[in-house]
C-alpha positions in Angstrom: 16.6 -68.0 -25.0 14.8 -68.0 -21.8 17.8 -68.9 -19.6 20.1 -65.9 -21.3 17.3 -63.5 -20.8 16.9 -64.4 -16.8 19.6 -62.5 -14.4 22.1 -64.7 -12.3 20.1 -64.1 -8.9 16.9 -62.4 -8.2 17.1 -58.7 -8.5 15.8 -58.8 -5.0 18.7 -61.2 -3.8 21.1 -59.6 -5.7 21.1 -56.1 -4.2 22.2 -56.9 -0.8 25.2 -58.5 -2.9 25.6 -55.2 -4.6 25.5 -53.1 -1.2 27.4 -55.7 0.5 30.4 -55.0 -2.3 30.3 -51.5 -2.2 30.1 -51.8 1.7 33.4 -53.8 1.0 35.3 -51.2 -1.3 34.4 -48.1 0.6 36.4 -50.2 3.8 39.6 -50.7 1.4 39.5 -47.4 0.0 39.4 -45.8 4.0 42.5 -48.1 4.5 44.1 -47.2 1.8 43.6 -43.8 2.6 44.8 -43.7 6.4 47.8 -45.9 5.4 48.9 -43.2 3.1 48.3 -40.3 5.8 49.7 -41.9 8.3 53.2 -42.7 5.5 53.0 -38.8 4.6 52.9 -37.7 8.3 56.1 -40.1 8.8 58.4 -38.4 5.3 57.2 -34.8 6.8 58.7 -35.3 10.5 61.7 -37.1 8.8 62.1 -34.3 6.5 61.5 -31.5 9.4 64.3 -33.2 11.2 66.9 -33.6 8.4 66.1 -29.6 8.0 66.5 -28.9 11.6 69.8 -31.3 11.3 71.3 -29.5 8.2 70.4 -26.2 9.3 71.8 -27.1 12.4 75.4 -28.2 10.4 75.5 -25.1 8.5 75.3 -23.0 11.7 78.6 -25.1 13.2 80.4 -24.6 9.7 80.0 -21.0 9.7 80.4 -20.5 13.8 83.7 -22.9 13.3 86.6 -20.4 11.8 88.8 -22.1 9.3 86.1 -25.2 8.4 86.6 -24.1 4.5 89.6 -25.4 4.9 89.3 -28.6 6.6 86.5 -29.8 4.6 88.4 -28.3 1.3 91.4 -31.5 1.8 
């Protein structure tokens, strides 16, 4: 029962292990993080430019006088 009872490494050994892991995961989770920033920052300037662009359109429908009709064939 000895061997059951004893841990894998040294409890000294072992926590340099543990910080070395956690050094490891807080890395991926920063990653993680900044690739999603900078994937947000991308859909909001795409999104500010299809407004401009469809705001723009709607602003050359209604200056354009008879458009209704064109677009109504």
């Amino acid at each position: 029962m000895l061997p059951l009872a004893t841990p894998a490494l040294p409890l000294d050994e072992a926590g340099k292990y543990v910080a070395a892991a956690y050094v490891v995961f807080m890395v991926l989770l920063v990653v993680y993080v900044a690739i999603m920033a900078a994937k947000l920052q991308r859909i909001e300037r795409e999104l500010r430019d299809l407004a401009a662009f469809a705001e723009a359109r709607a602003a050359a429908d209604q200056a354009t006088p008879g458009r209704e009709e064109v677009d109504a064939r």
